[in-house]
N, C-alpha and C positions, 0 to 999 in steps of 0.2 A: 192476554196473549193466548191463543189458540196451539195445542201440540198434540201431534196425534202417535199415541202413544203406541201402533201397528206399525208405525215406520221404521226401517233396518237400524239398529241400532247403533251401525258404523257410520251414518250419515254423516257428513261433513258438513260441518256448522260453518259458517263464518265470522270471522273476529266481529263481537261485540264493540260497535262503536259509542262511548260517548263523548258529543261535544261538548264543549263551554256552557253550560246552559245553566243560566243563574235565574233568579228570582225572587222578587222584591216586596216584600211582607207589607210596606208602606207605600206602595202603589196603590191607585185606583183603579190599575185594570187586574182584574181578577188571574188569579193565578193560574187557571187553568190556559185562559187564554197568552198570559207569558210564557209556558212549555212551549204551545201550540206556535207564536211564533216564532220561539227558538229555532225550533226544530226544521218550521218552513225556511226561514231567512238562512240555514246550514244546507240546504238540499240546494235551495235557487244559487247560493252561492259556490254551490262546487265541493265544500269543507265534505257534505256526506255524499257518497256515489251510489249509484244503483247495484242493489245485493249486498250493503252494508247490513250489518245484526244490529237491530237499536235493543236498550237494554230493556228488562220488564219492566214493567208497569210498579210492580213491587220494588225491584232494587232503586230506579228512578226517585222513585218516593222515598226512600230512605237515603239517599244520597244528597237529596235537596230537603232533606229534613221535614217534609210537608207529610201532609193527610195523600192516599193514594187517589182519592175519589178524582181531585184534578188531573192526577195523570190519567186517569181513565179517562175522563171526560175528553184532554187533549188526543190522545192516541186515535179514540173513536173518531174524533173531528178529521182528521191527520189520514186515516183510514179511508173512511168516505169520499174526498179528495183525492186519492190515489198517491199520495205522496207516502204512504206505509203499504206494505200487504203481508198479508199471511203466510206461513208454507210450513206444509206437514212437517212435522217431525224437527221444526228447526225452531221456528217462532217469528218474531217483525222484523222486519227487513225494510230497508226502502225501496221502492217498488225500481223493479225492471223494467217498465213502460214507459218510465221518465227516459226523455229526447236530451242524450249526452253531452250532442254537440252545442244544445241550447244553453244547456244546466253550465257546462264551460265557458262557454259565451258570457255567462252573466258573474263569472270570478268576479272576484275585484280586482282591479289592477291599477298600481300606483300610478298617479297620475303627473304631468311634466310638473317639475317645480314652477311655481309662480315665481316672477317677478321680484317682489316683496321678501322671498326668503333666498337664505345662502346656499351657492351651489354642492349639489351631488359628488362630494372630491371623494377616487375611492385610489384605494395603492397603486401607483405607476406601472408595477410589474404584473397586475392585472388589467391594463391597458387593453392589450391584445385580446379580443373576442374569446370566450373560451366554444370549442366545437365539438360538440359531445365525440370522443373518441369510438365511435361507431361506425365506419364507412363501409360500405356493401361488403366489402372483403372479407372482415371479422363481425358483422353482424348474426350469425350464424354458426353450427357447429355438423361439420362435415368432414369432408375430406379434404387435405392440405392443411388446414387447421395450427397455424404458428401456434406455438406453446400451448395446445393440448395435449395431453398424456394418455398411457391408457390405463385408464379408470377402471374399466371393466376387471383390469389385474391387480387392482389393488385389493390385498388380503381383508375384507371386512370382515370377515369370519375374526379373525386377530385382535385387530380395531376393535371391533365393539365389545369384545371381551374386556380387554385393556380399560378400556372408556368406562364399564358395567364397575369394573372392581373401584377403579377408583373414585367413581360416581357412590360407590357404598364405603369407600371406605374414609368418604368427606376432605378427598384431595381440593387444597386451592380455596377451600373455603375460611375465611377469616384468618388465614394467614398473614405474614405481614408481606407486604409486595416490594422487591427487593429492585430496582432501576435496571441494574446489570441485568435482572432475567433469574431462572429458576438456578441454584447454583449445582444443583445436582446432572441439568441438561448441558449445563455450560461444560461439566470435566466430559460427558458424554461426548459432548460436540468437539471438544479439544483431541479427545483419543484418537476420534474418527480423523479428523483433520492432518494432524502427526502422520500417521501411518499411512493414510490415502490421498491426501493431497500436499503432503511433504512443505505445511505452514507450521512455521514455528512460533509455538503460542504454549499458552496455561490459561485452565478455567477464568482466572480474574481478569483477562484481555477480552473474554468474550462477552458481547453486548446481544442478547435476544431482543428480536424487532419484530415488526409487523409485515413481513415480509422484503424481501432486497430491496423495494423501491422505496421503504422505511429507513432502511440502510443507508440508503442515498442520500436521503432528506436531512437525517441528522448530521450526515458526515459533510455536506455543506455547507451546515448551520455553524457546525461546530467549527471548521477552518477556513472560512472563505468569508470574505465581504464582496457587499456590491462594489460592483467595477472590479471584479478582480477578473483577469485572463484565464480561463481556462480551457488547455487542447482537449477536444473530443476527437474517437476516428471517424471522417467520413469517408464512406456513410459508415452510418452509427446507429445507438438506440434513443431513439424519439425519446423516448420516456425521461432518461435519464438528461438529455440538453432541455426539457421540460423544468424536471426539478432546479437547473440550474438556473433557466433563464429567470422562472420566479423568485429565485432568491438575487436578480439582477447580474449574477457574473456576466463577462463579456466573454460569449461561445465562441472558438477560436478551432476551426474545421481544420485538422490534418489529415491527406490521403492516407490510406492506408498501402499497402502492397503485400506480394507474398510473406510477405517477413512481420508482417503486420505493423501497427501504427510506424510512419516514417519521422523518427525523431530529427534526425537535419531538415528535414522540412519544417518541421514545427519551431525547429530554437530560429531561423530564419524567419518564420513568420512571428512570433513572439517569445524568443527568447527567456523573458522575466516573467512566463506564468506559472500563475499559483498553483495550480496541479495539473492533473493528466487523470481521464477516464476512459480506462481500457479496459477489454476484454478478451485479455493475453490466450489463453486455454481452446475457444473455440470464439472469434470477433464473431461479432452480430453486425453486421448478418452473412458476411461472406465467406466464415468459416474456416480462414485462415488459421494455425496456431503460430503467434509470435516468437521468432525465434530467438538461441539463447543470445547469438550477438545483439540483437535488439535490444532483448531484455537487459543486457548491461548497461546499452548505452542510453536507456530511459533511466537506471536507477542512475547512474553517473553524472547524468542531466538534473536527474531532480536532485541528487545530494549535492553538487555547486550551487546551486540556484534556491536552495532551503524550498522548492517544493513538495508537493504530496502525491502521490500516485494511488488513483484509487481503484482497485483491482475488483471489477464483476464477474464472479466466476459460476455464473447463472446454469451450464450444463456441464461444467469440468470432470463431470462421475462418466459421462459417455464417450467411449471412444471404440474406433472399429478395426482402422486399420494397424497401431502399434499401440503401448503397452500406455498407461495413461503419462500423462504430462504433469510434471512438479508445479504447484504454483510461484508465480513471481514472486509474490511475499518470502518462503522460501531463498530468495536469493539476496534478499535485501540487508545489510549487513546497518544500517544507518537511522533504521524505522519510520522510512516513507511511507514507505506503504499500510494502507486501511483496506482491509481484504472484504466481502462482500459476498454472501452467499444465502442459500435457501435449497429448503425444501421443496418445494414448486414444483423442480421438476421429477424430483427421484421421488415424493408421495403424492401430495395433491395444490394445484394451486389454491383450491379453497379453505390448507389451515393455516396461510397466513403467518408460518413460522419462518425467518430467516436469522441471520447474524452477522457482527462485523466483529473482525477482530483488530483492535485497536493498539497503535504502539503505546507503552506505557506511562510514558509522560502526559501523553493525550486524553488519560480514563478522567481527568476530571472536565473538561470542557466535556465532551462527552455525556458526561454524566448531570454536570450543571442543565444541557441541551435537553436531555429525555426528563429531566423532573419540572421543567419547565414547559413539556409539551404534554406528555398522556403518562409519565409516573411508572411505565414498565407494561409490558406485554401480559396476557392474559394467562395465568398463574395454573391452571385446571388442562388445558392444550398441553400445556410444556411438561406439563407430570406425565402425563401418557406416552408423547415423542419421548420421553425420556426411557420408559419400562421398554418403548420399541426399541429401543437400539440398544438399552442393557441387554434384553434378553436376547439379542442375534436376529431377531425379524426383519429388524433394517437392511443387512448384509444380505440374508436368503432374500429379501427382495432387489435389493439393487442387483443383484447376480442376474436373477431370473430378468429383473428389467434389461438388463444389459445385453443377453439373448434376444430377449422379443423385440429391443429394437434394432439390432444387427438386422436379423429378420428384413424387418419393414424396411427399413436403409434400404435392404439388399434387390428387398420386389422392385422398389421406386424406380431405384435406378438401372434394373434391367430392363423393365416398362418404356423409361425412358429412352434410352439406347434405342429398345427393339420399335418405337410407336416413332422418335422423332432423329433420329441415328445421327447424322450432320449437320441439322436443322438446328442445334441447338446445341451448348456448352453446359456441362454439371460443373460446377465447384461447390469447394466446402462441404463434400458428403462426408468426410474421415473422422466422422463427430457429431456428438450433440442430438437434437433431435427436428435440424431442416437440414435443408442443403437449396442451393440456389438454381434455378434454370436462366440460363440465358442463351435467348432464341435472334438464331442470328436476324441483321436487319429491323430489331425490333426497336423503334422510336418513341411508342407510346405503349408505355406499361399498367397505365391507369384504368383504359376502358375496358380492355381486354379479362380485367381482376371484376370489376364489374358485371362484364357479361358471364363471364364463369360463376358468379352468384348466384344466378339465374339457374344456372344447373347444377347448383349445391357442391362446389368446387371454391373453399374461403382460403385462397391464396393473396399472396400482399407483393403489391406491385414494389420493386427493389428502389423506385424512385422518388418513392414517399421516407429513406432510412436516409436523404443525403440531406443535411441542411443547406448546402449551397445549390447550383443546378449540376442535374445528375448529371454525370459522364457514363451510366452503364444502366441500360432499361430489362429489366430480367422483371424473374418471379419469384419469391420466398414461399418454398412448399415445406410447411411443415408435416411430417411424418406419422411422431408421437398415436395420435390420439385415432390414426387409419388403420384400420385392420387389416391384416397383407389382403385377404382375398378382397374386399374395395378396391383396392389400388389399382390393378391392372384397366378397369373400367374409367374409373374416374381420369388415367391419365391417355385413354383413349375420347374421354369429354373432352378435355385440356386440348387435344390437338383438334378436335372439331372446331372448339370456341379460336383457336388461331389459326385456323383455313378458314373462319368464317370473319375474322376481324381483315385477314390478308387479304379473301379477297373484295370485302366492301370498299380498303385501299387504293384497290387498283380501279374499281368504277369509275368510270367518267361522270364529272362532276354535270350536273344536269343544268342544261340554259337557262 
């Protein structure tokens, strides 16, 4: 291997690949030559890519236990070929000349069952095509941006401090890992909860997860079978009739209204289902908060009918126009309710910390469910969330969040008023971190999300949240992650791209 030892010293390497690459002492083809076609048959197969690190010549040899001389011999062979190359400062690599689309082409790919063997039978509830959750809309990070936050405000200075001590002071390591979660985050997370979201719980209720959608996953495993009913509101969160449908319950769509989810509609349409998932505080996505008559008469529903009610309280920390909203769990006198929450939005979606707080009879299904799937959430994370919010940083941030996104609420929706005035209907802004446009006359809210892609504009058409066919074509603009001064522009884009969708409408179609 070649390195030239003038090159900046920050250079960035790339990960060291090695593959499978074995070799066979009682062969007759010489061992040099079984590297060499190791190495070819990993490249033509797609296994190595162009700009991978293959490892030296020396560790190679000590990893296959052999003399080095072969690996040299192969590497040089490998080189000559063009299937390695050299580069300053880094060392072999597989070459960047190799044609990607070729090298892809020649994968291997399993081929139909024959005849002679038994069929490909895979789970029922992965029937349905899975489609990478990516559509123009959220491929991208910009402006409108559903469930982005702003990053930029999050205290790293704090963080990495935090992160530093406990990283020296050998937090999380060979500890034993406890299913419920860290017990010192869990009295944390209870304090906050009590006082700020008026749930009533104790540390031993609380379950730390891998985020709310983690929340969802066990809290169906844990009370639900297939074929059971359960109401969602439509429209709703995709996500969460997701987690359902794969564990086969039967999605049972209740409209919602100002008052949010309509419970006479639902005991009419299936009276004897097994729970209810709501999102009492701020619904997703049209921003209602559920009121408290409602709220009685879902728990009154679900305690005759020995149902569950499962409470997503995914931006419950945001509110603009009055004082915050008590959770429904809070209200529940019977312990229906499995309450559901996260970090996501008040620090970062990427640390993947949420929690459920579970009625007490319920901790060991629960419990039996999490040591049967992943044994407890990542031990090192939750020590640090935890030092954030003993020491006050949590609270000075959600304050200061709760400013900056008044703020951004407040541009959106002047922007909006002042750019589209009667053209168009706001709901749902008194919260959270979207609020909904719906533009009158609008029929098709799919292309229009699409072509606003195009001008870096990642809004989510309102007719992709209904499971059944939509009754209302708007647009879900999330706020969070736009910085007031973008807004003004981008929602001057927004009405370009809908004078431009309008008037391709009215075109006469061509003979």
């Amino acid at each position: 291997m070649i390195y030239d030892h003038r090159a900046p010293p920050m250079t960035k390497r790339p990960a060291t690949s090695v593959p499978l690459i074995g070799v066979d002492r009682k062969s007759a083809e010489p061992l040099h030559r079984q590297v060499y076609e190791s190495y070819r048959g990993a490249v033509l197969a797609g296994r190595l890519r162009p700009g991978q690190m293959v490892p030296s010549t020396r560790a190679l040899a000590l990893e296959l236990q052999i003399s080095r001389m072969p690996v040299l011999t192969a590497y040089a062979q490998l080189l000559a070929e063009g299937y390695f190359e050299t580069r300053a400062g880094i060392g072999t690599v597989i070459s960047e000349g190799l044609p990607v689309q070729r090298l892809a082409s020649r994968t291997i790919q399993p081929s139909a069952p024959s005849a002679d063997v038994g069929p490909r039978i895979v789970a029922s509830r992965c029937l349905t095509p899975y489609r990478p959750f990516l559509p123009a809309w959220i491929s991208g990070r910009g402006a409108f941006n559903v469930g982005a936050v702003a990053l930029e405000h999050f205290p790293h200075r704090t963080w990495t401090r935090l992160v530093t001590r406990s990283a020296r002071n050998g937090a999380g390591i060979g500890s034993a890992r406890d299913v419920m979660g860290s017990l010192p985050l869990r009295e944390a997370i209870a304090d906050y909860l009590r006082t700020s979201r008026a749930v009533n719980c104790v540390a031993d209720q609380i379950m730390i997860t891998n985020g709310s959608q983690n929340g969802v996953e066990l809290t169906v495993r844990a009370l639900l079978d297939p074929g059971s009913p359960v109401w969602v509101e439509e429209p709703g969160y995709q996500l969460a009739r997701d987690v359902l449908s794969m564990a086969g319950c039967r999605i049972v769509p209740v409209p919602v209204d100002q008052q949010g989810i309509d419970v006479a509609r639902g005991i009419k349409l299936s009276r004897n289902a097994r729970a209810a998932f709501v999102t009492p505080s701020h619904q997703f996505p049209l921003g209602m908060t559920m009121s408290v008559s409602r709220r009685l008469e879902l728990l009154a529903w679900a305690s005759k009918q020995g149902a569950w009610i499962i409470e997503d309280d995914y931006d419950g920390e945001f509110r603009y126009e009055s004082k915050q909203i008590a959770s429904l769990q809070g209200l529940d006198r019977d312990g229906r309710v499995i309450y559901i929450g996260t970090f996501s939005k008040v620090l970062s979606p990427a640390l993947r910390i949420g929690y459920v707080v579970i009625p007490r009879d319920l901790l060991p299904y629960f419990m039996r469910v999490r040591w049967a799937t992943d044994l407890g959430s990542e031990e090192f994370i939750q020590g640090v969330v935890t030092d954030f919010l003993r020491e006050g940083h949590f609270a000075r941030h959600l304050r200061s969040m709760r400013i900056l996104y008044r703020e951004r609420r407040s541009v959106l929706v002047e922007a909006l008023e002042r750019s589209l005035g009667s053209e168009a209907q706001i709901v749902g802004a008194e919260a959270g971190l979207h609020l909904v446009l719906l533009p009158k006359g609008l029929n098709d809210d799919v292309e229009p999300c699409k072509a606003a892609a195009l001008e870096q504009l990642w809004l989510w058409p309102l007719s992709q949240c209904y499971y059944g066919p939509a009754t209302e074509h708007g647009f879900v603009l999330g706020f969070g992650g736009t910085p007031p001064e973008r807004i003004p522009k981008a929602v001057k884009q927004l009405k370009e791209v809908l004078r431009g969708r309008r008037q391709a409408s009215l075109r006469p179609a061509r003979p």
